[in-house]
N, C-alpha and C positions, 0 to 999 in steps of 0.2 A: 518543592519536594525535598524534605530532608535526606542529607549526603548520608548521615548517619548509621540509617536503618541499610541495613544488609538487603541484597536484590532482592529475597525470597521474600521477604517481607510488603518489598513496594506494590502497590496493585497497579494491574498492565491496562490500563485505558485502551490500548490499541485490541485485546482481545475483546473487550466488553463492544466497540466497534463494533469486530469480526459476528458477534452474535447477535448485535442488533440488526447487521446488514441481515444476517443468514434472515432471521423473520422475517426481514421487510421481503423477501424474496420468495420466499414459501407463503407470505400472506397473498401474494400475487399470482 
């Protein structure tokens, strides 16, 4: 991950997580 790029820029793998869990928990 480049140091470069400003935080707003980096995309947060941990939210995209949070919203694959939410499905898998609503698909259940």
């Amino acid at each position: 991950m480049p140091s470069s790029l400003p935080g707003s820029q980096v995309p947060h793998p941990t939210l995209d997580a949070v919203d694959l869990v939410e499905k898998t928990l609503r698909n259940e």
